[in-house]
Each structure stands twice: as C-alpha cells, then as structure tokens.
C-alpha positions as CSV (number, residue, x, y, z in Angstrom):
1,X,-0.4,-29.6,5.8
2,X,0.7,-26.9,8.1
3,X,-1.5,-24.2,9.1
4,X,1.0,-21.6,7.3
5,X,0.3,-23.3,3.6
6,X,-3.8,-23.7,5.0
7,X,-3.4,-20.1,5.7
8,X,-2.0,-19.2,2.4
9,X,-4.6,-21.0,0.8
10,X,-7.1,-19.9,2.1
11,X,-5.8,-16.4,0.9
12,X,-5.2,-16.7,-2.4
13,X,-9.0,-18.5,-2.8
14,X,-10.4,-15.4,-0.7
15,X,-8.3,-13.3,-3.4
16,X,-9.9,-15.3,-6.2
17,X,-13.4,-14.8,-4.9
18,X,-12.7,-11.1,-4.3
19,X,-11.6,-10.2,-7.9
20,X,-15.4,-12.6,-9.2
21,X,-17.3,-10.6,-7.3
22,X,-15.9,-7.4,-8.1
23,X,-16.3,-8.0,-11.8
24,X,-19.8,-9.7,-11.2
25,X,-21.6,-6.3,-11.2
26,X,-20.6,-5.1,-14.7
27,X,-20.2,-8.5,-16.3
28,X,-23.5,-10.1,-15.2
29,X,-25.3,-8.4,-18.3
30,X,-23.3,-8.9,-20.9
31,X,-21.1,-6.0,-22.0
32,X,-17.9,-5.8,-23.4
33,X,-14.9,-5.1,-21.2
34,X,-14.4,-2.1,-23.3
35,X,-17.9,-0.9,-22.5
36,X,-17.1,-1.2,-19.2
37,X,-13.8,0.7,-19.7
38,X,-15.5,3.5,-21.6
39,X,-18.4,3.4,-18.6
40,X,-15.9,4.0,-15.8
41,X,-14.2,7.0,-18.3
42,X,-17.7,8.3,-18.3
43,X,-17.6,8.2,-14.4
44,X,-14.3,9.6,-14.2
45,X,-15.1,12.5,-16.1
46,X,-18.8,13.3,-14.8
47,X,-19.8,11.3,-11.8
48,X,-19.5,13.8,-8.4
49,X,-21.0,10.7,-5.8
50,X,-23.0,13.2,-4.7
51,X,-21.0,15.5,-3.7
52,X,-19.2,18.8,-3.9
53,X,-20.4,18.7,-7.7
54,X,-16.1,18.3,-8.4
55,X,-15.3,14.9,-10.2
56,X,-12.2,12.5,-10.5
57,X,-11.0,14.9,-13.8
58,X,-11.4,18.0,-11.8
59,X,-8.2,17.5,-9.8
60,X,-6.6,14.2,-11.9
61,X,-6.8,16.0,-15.6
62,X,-6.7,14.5,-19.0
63,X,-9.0,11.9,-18.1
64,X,-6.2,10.8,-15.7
65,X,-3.1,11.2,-18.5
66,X,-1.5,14.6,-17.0
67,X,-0.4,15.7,-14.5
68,X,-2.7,17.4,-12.0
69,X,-3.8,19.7,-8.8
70,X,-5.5,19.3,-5.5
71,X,-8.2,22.6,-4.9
72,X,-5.5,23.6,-2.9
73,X,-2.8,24.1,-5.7
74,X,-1.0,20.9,-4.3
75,X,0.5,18.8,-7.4
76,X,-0.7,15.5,-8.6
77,X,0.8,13.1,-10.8
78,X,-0.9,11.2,-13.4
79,X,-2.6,8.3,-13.3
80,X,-0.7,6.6,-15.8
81,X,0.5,4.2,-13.6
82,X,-1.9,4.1,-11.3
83,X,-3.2,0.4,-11.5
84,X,0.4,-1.0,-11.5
85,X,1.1,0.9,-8.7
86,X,-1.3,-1.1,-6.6
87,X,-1.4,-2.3,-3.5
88,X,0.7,-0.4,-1.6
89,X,1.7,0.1,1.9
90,X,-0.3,3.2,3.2
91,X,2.5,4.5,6.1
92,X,-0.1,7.1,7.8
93,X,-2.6,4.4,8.3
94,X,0.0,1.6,8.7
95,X,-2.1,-0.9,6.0
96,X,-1.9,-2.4,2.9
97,X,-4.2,-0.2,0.6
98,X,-5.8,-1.3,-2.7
99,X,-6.7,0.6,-5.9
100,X,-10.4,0.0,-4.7
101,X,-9.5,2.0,-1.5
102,X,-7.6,4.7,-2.9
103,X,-11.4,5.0,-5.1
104,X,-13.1,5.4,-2.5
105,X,-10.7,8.1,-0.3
106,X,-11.0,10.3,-3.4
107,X,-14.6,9.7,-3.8
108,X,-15.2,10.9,0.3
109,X,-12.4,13.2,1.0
110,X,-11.7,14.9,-2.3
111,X,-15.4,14.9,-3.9
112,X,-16.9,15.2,-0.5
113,X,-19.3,12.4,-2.0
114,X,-20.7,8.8,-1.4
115,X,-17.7,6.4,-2.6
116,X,-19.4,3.8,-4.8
117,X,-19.6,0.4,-3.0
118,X,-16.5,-2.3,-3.5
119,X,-19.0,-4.6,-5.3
120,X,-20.3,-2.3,-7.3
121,X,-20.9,-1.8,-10.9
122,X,-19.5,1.8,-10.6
123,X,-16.3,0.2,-8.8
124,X,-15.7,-2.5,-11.4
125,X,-16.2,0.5,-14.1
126,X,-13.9,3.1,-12.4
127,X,-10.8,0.8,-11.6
128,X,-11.4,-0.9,-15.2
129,X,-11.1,2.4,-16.4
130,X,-7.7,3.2,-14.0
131,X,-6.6,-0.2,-15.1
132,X,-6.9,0.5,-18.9
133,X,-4.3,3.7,-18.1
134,X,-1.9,1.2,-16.9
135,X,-1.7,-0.9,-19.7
136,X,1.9,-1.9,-20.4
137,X,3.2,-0.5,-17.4
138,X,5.5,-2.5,-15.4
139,X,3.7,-3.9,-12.1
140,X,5.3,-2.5,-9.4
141,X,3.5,-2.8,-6.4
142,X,3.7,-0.1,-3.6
143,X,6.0,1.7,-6.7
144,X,5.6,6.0,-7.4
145,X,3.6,7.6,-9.4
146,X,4.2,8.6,-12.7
C-alpha cells in the first residue's frame, strides 16, 4: 500500500476518533440528543465563559436565527448555516478552521472568556446546538454565511 493511501487512512480513523470523543462528554450519561441540543441553546443564550458577562446571543441574536451585530455596530449574519458551512479555509491565518475553532475564537475574542475545551461537554452541547440550526441546509464547506 503506498504511504499516500496509509496516510489517508490514517486520517479518516484520526477523523473517526475525533468526532467519539467529542460526543463522549455529553453522551456518556445518557441524554437524549435533543437534551443535548436544548443544553448547548441554554449555553448559547446564557453562558459568558467567564467573561465580559456578553454571551453567544448578545452579538449572534435570535438564538442564532437573525441577523446580527459585533459591539462595534459591525453586521453579522445568521447562523443558519453555520454548521454546513464548516470547515473552511481561514485566509488571515492560512488554516483549515473547524466549527469547534470558530467556538472557541468567539468564546476568547468576542466574550473575552475561557472557550470551553474541544472535548468538552459544553463543546459537544454548543456545536450540537449550531448544528441543529443547520438542519437541511446544503453542506457546503468553506461556503458564506447566510
């Protein structure tokens, strides 16, 4: 086998361990997946990671479902899409960047908090959440925001 197939092997089983241990932290006890939605909502609308006291809905409004404003009057589009949207190529930091990262750049630089940890339970809630806006939404990765 060449080392090209070994390498994209090895990838997509790094990929697969990834997304199990992301979803450990909310599934190991038990709930629902719509528990876990309605926890990350919860987040969404209330948790400021010990921060500036602002929150994901003070700048991303309707719980993420209209349009929106940075502190500084700047304009921010929903979140509608947000999860289909995901990964895309960040061109000021010249990476790929995931949902999970775009979480936790909000969570330092907007909320001037303590971004909750990729492993989390408060990760798997918040992008469950982000991911429930998305449903039926086209994937298109690295796409605009609607």
């Amino acid at each position: 086998m060449s080392s090209t197939k070994l390498s994209v092997m090895a990838l997509i089983v790094g990929l697969a361990l990834a997304v199990t241990s992301l979803s450990a932290g909310a599934a190991a006890n038990g709930d629902s997946l719509q528990q876990v939605v309605e926890r990350g909502k919860a987040l969404f609308m209330t948790a400021t990671f010990e921060g500036s006291g602002r929150h994901c809905n003070t700048c991303h409004k309707g719980g993420g479902m209209a349009n929106g404003a940075l502190p500084d009057g700047a304009q921010l589009p929903s979140l509608s899409n947000a999860a289909a949207i995901f990964p895309r190529y960040d061109e000021d930091n010249h990476r790929v960047k995931t949902l999970q990262d775009q979480v936790q750049f909000c969570a330092l630089n907007a909320l001037k908090g303590k971004p909750p940890a990729y492993d989390s339970a408060e990760m798997t809630e918040l992008v469950s959440y982000l991911t429930s806006l998305s449903q039926g939404k086209p994937v298109d990765m690295g796409g605009k925001p609607q």
